[in-house]
N, C-alpha and C positions, 0 to 999 in steps of 0.2 A: 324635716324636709325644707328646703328652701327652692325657691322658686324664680329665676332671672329672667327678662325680657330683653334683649341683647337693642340700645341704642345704637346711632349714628355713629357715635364714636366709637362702638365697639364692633360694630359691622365691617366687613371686609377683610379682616383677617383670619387666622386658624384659629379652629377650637381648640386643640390644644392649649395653643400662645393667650388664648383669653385664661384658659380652667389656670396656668402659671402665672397670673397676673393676679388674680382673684384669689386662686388658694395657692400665695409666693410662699408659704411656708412648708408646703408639700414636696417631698419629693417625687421627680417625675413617674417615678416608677410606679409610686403610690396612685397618681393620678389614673395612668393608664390601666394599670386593672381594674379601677372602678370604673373604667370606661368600657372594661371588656366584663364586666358585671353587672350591666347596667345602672350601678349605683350613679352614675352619672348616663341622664338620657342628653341626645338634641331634639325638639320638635316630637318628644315621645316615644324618641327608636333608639335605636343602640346606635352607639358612633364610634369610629376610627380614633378621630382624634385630628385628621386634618380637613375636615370641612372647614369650606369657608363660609362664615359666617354670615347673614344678611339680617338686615333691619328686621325685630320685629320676631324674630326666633324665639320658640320660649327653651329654656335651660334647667332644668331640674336638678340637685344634688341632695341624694337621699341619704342626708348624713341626721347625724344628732345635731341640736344649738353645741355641743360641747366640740363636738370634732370639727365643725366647720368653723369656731370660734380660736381650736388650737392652731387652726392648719392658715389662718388669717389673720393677716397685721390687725390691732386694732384700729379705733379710729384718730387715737391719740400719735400711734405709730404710722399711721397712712402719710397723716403730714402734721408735724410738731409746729405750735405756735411760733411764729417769731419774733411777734412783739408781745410785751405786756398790756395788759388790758387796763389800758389810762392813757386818757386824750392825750397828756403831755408826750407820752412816751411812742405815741403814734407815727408810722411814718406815711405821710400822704404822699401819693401817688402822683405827678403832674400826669393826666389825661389826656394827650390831645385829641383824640378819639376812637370813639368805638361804637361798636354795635351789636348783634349776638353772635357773631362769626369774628371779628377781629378789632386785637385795643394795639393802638399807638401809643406811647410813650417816653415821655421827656426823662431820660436815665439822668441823674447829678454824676456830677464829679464826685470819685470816693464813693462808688456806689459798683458794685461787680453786675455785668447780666448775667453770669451763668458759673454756676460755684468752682470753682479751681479745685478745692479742696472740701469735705465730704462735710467738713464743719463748718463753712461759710456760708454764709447769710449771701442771697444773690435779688440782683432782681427780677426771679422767677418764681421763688418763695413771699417775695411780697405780692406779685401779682395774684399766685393762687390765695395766700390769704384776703386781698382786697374780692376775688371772686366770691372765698367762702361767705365772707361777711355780706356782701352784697346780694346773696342765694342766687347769683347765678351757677353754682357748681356745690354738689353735696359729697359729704367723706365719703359716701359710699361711690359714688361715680369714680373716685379720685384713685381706686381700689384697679382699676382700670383703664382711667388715661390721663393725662396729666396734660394741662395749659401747659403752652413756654413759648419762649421766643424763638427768631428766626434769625438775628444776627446779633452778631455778638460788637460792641465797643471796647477798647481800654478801661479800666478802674479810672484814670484820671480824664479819659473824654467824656464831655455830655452829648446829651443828644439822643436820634428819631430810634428806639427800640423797637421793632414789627414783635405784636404777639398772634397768635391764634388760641381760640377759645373753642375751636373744636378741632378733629382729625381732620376733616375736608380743609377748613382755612390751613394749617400747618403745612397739609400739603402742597398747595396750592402756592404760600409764598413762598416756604422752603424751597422752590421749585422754579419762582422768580427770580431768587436771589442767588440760585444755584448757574442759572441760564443769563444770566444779568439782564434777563428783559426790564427789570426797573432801572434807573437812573439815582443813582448817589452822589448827590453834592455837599460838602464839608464847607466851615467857616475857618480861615484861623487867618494869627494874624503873626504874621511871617518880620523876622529880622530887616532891615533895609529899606529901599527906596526899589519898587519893581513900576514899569512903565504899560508895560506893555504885558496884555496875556500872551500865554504860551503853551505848550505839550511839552512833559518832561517823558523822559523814554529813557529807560536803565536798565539795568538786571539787577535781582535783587538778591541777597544772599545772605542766609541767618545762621548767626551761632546761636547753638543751642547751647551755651555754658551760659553765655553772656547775657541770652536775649535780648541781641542784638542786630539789627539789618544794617548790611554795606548793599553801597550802589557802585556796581563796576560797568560799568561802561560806559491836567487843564487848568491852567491857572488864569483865572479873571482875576484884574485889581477892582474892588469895591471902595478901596478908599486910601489914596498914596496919601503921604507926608515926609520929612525928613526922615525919617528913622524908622518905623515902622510902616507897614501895608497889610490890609486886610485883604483876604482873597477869598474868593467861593472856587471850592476846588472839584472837579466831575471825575469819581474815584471812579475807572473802569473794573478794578478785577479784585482788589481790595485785599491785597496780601498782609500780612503782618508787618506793620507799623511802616505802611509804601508812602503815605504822606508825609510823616518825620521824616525819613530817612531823604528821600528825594529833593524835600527842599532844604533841606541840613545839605547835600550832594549838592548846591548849585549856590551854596553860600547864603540863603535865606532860611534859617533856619525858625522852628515855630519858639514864641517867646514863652518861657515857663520851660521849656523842653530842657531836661538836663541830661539825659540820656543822649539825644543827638546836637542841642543846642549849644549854644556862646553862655560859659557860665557866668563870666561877667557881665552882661547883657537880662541875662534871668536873675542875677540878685537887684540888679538896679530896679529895676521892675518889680520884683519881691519888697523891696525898703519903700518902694513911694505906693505903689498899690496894694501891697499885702497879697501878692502872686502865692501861686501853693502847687499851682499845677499848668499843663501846659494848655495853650488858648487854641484847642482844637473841639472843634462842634459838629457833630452829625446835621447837620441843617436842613434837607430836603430828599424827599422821596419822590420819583415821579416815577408813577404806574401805567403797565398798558391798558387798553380796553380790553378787563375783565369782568365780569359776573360778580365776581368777591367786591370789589371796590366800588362799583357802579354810584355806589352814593358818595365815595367821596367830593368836594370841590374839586374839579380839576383834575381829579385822578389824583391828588398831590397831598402831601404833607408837609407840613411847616415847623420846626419847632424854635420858638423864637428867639431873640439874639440873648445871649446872657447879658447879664447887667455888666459885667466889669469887661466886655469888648467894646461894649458901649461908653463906657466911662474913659478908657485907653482913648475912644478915636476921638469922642467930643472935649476932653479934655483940652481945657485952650492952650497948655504947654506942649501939646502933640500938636497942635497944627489945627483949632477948629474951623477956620472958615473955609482953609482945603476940604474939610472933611463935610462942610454945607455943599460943598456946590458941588464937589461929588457924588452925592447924594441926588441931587437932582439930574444931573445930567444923565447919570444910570439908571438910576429909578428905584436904586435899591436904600429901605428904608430901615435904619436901624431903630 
């Protein structure tokens, strides 16, 4: 016989949708007559199968070790390691913060948030393993609800990752980020000489053979020069790939971009800085007054400038003392 206490994270939903999470190897059918057998109580009475569920319920299944062990992923199968266990071969996690309800995270370049494909390493599978490791979350929990993220980046953008570490937080951002009550602003550093901010306003329209967006029909400068400018960009609705596309649409295109960019522009850049990818940055999050965030600074997140937009603007052949007093006048500090 085994014996479950239904947590926070498993509360609020149906009993059934818990008993197919827990016994995923079961079929439904199997479940439900041990539900009409009692073989499976709630709270020590027979059940339907669509109670909802609340904190703190106890759950019985009066099976053998053998059958709830055939009818249940193990614990190797719940979630496969993904790294090797040696320092070297470790991948550390950049932090910017957390707490027991939600971790922020600085995603690399060349790094997926959320697997494309059933064999890829993402970074949601690093995050549950930095949980495992760290005992904020056990295999058996994992049996039943899973960490993950709340917005997804490009493979080749870095930048601010929103996670939640339980169901309420998931909700909760999922829900901001759905409603765009938070505020998203981007770093990159755009082709050209731009003067002046602006609102670009397009229609956007994607092939799917290509994956590609056309523009038919907010941009700060943080730091002009001849040739390049940096911009903090405020993504209102955050379609697939509306920053590329949009200032590629207006002749500034982001540098590294080869998809929408100047390729002659991104190899030059590739030979003197050893470029790989395109100079776009998830850079800021700002939250309304919630409950969930209350300890942030600010309500806000930061994640900070990467080393090589910095090396592009202080570099003294780009333009440095443009890009000093720039700096000052704005207030923005690379």
């Amino acid at each position: 016989m085994k014996e479950i206490e239904i947590n926070s994270n498993e509360a609020g939903q149906r009993f059934d949708k818990f008993l197919g999470k827990y016994l995923d190897q079961a079929p439904k059918s199997f479940l439900y007559k041990m539900l009409r057998k009692k073989n499976i109580t709630l709270n020590g009475k027979k059940a339907a199968g669509n109670e909802i569920l609340a904190l703190g319920d106890n759950v019985k299944l009066f099976f053998s070790d053998e059958t709830i062990k055939k009818f249940s992923k193990t614990s190797e199968e719940v979630f496969r390691p993904v790294q090797k266990n040696t320092a070297k071969s470790k991948v550390k996690l950049n932090v910017l913060y957390e707490d027991e309800n939600v971790i922020f995270l600085n995603k690399p370049v060349g790094m997926l948030s959320q697997k494309a494909n059933r064999e890829d390493t993402s970074l949601v599978e690093y995050l549950i393993e930095y949980l495992l490791d760290s005992g904020q979350v056990t295999r058996e929990e994992l049996k039943t609800f899973h960490p993950a993220v709340c917005n997804r980046l490009d493979r080749n953008t870095s930048g601010i990752v929103a996670g939640g570490k339980t169901l309420s937080a998931l909700q909760i951002l999922n829900e901001m980020f759905r409603t765009r009550s938070l505020e998203k602003y981007y770093l990159c550093l755009v082709s050209g000489k731009i003067k002046d901010g602006q609102r670009i306003c397009g229609y956007l329209k994607k092939n799917t053979k290509t994956n590609k967006v056309s523009v038919t029909k907010e941009k700060t400068p943080l730091f002009v020069s001849d040739h390049v400018t940096l911009l903090k960009v405020h993504l209102i609705t955050g379609k697939t790939h509306q920053i590329r596309a949009h200032l590629a649409a207006i002749g500034h295109p982001i540098i590294g971009d080869y998809k929408y960019g100047d390729f002659k522009i991104n190899e030059a850049y590739k030979k003197k800085y050893g470029l790989k990818t395109q100079l776009l940055h998830a850079y800021q999050l700002c939250f309304p007054d919630v409950e969930l965030v209350k300890n942030l600074p600010n309500r806000q997140i930061i994640a900070p400038v990467p080393d090589l937009f910095k090396k592009i603007c202080i570099d003294k052949g780009v333009n440095n003392n443009g890009c000093m007093e720039f700096k000052r006048s704005s207030g923005f500090d690379l």
